[in-house]
LOGU-933840 format. One record per atom (N, C-alpha, C, O): x, y, z; atom name; residue number from 1; residue in three letters. Coordinates in Angstrom, 3 decimals. Layout:
{u = X&v = Y&w = Z&name = CA&resi = NUM&resn = ALA}
...
//
This chain:
{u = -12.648&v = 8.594&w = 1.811&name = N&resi = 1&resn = UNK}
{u = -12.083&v = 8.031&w = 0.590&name = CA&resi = 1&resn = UNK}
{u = -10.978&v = 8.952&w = 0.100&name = C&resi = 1&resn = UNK}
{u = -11.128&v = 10.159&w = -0.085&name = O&resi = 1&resn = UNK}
{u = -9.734&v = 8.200&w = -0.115&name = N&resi = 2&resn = UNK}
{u = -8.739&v = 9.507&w = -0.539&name = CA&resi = 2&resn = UNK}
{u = -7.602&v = 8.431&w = -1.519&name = C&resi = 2&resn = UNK}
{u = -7.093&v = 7.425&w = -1.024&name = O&resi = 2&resn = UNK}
{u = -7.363&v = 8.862&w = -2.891&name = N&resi = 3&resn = UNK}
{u = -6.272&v = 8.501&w = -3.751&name = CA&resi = 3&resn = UNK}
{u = -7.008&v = 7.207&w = -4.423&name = C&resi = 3&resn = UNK}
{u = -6.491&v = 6.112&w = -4.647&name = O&resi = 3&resn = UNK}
{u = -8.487&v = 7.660&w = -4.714&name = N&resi = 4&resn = UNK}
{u = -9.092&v = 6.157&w = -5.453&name = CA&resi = 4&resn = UNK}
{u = -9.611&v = 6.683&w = -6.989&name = C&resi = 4&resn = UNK}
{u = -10.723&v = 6.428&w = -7.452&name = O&resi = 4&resn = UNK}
{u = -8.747&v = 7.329&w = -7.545&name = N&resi = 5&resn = UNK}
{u = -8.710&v = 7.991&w = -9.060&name = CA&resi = 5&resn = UNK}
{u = -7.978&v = 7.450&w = -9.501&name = C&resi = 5&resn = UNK}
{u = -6.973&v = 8.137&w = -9.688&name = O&resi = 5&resn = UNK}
{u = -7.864&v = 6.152&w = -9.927&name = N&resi = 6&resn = UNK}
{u = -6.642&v = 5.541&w = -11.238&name = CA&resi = 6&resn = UNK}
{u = -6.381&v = 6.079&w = -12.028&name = C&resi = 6&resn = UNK}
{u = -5.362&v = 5.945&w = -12.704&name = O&resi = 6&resn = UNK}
{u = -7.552&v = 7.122&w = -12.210&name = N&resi = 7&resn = UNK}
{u = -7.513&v = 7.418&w = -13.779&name = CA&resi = 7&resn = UNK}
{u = -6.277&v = 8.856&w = -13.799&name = C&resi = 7&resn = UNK}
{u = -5.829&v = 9.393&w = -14.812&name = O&resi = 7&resn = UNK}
{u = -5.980&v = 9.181&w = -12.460&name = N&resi = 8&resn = UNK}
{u = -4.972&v = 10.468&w = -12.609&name = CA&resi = 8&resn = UNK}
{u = -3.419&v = 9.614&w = -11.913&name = C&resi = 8&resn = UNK}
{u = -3.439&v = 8.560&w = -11.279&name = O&resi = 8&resn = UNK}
{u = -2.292&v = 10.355&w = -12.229&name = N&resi = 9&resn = UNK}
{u = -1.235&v = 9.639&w = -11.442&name = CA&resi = 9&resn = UNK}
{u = -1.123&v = 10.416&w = -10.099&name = C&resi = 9&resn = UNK}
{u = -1.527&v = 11.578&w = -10.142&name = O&resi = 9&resn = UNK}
{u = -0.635&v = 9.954&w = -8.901&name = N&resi = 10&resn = UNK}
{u = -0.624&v = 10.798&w = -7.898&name = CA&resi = 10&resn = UNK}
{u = 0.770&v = 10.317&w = -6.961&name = C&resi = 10&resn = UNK}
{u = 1.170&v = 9.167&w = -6.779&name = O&resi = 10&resn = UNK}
{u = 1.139&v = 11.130&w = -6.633&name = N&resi = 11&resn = UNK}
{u = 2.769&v = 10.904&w = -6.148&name = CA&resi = 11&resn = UNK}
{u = 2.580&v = 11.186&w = -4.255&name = C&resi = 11&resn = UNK}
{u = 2.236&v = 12.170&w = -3.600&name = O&resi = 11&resn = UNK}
{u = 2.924&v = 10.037&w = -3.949&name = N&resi = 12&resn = UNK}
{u = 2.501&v = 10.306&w = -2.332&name = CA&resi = 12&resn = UNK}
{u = 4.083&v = 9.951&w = -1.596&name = C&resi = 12&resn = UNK}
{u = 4.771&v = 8.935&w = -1.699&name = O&resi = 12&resn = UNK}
{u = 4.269&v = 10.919&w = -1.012&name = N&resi = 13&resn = UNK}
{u = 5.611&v = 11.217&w = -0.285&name = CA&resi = 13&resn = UNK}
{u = 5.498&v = 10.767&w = 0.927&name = C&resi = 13&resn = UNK}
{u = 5.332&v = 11.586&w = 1.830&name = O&resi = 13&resn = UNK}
{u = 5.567&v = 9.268&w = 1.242&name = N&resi = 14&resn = UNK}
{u = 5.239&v = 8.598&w = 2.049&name = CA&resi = 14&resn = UNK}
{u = 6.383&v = 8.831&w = 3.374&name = C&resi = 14&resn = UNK}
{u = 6.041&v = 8.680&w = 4.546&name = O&resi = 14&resn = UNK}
{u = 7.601&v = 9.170&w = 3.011&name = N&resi = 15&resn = UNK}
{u = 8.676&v = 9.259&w = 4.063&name = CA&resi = 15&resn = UNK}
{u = 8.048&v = 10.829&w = 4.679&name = C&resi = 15&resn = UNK}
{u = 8.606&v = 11.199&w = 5.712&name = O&resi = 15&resn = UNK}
{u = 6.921&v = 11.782&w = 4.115&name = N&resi = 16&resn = UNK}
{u = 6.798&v = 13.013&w = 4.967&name = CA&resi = 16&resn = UNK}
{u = 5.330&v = 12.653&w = 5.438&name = C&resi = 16&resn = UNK}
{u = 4.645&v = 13.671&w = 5.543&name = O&resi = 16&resn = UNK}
{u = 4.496&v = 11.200&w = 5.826&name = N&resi = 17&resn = UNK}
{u = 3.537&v = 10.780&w = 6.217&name = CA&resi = 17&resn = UNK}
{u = 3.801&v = 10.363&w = 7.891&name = C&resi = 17&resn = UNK}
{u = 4.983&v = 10.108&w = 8.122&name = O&resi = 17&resn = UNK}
{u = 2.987&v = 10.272&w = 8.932&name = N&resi = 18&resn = UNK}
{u = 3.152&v = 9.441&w = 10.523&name = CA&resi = 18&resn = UNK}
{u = 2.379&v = 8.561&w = 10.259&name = C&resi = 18&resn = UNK}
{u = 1.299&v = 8.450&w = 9.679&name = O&resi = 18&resn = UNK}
{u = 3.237&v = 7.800&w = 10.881&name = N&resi = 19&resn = UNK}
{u = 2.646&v = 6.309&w = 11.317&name = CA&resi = 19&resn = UNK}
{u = 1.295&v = 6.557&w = 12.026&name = C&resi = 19&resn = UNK}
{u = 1.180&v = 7.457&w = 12.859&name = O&resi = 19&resn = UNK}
{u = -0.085&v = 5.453&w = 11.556&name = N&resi = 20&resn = UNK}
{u = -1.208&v = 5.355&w = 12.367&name = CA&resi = 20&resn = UNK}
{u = -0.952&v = 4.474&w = 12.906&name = C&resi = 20&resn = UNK}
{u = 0.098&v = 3.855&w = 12.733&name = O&resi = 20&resn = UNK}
{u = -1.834&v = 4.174&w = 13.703&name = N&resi = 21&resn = UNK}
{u = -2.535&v = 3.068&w = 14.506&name = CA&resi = 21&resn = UNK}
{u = -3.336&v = 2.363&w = 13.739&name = C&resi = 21&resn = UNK}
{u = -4.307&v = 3.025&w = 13.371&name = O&resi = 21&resn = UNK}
{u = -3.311&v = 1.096&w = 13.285&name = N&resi = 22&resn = UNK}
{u = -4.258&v = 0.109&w = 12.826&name = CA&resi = 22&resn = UNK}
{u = -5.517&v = -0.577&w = 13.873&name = C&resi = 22&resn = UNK}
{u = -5.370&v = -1.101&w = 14.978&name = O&resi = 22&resn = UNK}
{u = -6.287&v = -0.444&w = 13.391&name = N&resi = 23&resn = UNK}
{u = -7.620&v = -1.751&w = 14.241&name = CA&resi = 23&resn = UNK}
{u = -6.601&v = -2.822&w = 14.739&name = C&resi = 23&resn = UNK}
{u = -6.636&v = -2.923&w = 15.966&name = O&resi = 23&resn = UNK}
{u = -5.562&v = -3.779&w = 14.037&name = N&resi = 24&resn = UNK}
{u = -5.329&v = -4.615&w = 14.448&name = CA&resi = 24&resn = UNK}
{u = -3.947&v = -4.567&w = 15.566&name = C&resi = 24&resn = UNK}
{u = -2.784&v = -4.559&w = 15.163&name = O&resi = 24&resn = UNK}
{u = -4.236&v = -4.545&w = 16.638&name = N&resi = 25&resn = UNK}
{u = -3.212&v = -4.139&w = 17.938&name = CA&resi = 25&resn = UNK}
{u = -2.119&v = -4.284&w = 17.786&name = C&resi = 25&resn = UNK}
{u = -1.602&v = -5.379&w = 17.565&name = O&resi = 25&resn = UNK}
{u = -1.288&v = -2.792&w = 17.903&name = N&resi = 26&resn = UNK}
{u = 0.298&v = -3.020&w = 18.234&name = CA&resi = 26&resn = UNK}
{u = 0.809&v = -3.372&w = 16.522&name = C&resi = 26&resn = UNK}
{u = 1.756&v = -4.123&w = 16.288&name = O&resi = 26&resn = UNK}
{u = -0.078&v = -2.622&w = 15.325&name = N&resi = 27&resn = UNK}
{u = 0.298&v = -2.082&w = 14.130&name = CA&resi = 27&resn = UNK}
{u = 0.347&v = -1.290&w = 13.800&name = C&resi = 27&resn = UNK}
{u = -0.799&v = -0.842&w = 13.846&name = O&resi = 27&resn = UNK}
{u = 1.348&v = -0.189&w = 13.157&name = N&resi = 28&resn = UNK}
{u = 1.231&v = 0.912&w = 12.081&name = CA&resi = 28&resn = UNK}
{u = 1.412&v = 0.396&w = 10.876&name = C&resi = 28&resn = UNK}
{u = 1.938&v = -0.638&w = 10.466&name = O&resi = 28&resn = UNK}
{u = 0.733&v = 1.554&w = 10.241&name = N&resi = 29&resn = UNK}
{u = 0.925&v = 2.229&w = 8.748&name = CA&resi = 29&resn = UNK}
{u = 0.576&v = 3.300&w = 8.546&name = C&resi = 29&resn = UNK}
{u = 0.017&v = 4.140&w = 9.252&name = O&resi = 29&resn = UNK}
{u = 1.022&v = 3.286&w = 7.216&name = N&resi = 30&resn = UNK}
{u = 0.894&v = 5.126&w = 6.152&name = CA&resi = 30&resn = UNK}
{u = -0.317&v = 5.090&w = 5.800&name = C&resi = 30&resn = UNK}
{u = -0.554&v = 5.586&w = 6.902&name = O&resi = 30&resn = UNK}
{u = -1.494&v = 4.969&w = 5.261&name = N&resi = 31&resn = UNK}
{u = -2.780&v = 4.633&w = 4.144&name = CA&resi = 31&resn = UNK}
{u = -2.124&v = 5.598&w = 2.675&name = C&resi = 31&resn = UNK}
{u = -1.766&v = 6.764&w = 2.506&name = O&resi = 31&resn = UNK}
{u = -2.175&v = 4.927&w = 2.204&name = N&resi = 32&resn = UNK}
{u = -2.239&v = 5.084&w = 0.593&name = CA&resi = 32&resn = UNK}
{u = -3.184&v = 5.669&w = -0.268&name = C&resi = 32&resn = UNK}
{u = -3.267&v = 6.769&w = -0.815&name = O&resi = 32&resn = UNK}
{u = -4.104&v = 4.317&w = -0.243&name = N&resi = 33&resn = UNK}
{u = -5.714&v = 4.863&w = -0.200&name = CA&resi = 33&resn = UNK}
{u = -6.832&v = 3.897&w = 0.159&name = C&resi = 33&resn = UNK}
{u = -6.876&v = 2.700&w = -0.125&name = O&resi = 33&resn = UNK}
{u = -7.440&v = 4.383&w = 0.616&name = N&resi = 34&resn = UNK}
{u = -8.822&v = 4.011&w = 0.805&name = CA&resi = 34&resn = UNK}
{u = -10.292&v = 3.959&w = 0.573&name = C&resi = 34&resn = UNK}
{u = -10.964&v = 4.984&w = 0.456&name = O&resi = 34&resn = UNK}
{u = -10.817&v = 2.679&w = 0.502&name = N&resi = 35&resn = UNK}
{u = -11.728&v = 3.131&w = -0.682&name = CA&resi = 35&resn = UNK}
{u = -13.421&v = 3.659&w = 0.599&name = C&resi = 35&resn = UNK}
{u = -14.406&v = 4.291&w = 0.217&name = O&resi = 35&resn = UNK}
{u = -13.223&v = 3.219&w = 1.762&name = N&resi = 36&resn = UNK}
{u = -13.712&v = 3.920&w = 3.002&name = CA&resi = 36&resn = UNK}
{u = -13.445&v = 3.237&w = 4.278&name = C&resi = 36&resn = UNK}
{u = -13.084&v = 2.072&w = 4.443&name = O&resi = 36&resn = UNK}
{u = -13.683&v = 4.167&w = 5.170&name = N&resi = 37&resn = UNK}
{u = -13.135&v = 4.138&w = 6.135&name = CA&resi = 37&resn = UNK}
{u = -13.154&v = 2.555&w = 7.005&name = C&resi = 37&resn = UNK}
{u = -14.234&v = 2.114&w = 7.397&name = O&resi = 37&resn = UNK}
{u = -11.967&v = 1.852&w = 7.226&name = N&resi = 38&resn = UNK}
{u = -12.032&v = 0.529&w = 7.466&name = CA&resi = 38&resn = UNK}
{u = -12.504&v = -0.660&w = 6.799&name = C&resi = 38&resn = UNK}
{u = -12.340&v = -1.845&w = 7.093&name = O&resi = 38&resn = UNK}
{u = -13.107&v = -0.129&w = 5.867&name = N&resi = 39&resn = UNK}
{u = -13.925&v = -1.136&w = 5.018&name = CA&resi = 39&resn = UNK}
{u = -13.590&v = -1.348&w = 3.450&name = C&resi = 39&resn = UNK}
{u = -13.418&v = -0.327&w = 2.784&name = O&resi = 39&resn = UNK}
{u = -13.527&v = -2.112&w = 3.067&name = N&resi = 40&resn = UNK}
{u = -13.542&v = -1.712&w = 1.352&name = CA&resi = 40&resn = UNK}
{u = -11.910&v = -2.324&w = 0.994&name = C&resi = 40&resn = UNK}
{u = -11.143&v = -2.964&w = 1.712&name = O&resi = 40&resn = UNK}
{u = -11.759&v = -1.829&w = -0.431&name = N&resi = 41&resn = UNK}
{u = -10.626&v = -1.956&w = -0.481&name = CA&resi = 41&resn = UNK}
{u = -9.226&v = -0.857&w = -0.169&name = C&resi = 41&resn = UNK}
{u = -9.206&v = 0.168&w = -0.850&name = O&resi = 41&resn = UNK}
{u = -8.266&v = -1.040&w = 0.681&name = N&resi = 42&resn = UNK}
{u = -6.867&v = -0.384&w = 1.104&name = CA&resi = 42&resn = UNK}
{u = -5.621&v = -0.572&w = 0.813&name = C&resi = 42&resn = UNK}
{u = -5.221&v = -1.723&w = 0.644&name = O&resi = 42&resn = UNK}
{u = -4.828&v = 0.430&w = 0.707&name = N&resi = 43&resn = UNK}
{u = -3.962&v = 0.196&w = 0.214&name = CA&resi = 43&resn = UNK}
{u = -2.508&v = 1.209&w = 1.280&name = C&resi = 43&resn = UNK}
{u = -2.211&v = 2.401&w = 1.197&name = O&resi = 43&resn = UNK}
{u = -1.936&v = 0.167&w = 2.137&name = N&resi = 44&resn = UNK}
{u = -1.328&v = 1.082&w = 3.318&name = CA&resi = 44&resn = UNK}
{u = 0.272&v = 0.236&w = 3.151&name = C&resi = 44&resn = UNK}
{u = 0.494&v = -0.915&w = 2.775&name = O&resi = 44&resn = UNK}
{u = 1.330&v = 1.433&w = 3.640&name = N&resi = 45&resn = UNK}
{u = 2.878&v = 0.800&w = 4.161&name = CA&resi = 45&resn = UNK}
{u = 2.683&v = 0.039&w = 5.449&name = C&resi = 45&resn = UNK}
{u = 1.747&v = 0.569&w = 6.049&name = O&resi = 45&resn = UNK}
{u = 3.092&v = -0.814&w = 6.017&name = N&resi = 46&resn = UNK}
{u = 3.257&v = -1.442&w = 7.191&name = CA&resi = 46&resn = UNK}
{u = 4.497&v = -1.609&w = 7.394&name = C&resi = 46&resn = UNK}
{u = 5.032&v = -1.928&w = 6.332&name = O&resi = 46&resn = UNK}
{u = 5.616&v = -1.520&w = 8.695&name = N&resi = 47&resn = UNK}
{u = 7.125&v = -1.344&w = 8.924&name = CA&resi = 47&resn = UNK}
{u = 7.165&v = -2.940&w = 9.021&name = C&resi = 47&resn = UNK}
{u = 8.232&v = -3.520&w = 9.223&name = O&resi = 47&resn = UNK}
//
């Protein structure tokens, strides 16, 4: 679980983040946040 504190502001410098690999084939993104791992609610860049 990482960046699931609304209650603070948090500044994520997404252009100094790498591209993952998504579950769903032949996708990237950044993750934002997550509320756990694959599951739950997410919040990611996709190109």
């Amino acid at each position: 679980m990482f960046n699931m504190d609304f209650s603070q502001r948090v500044v994520i410098r997404s252009a100094e983040l790498d591209w993952v690999k998504s579950p769903a084939g032949g996708v990237l993104r950044k993750p934002l946040e997550r509320e756990e791992a694959e599951r739950g609610r997410a919040t990611s860049i996709v190109p």
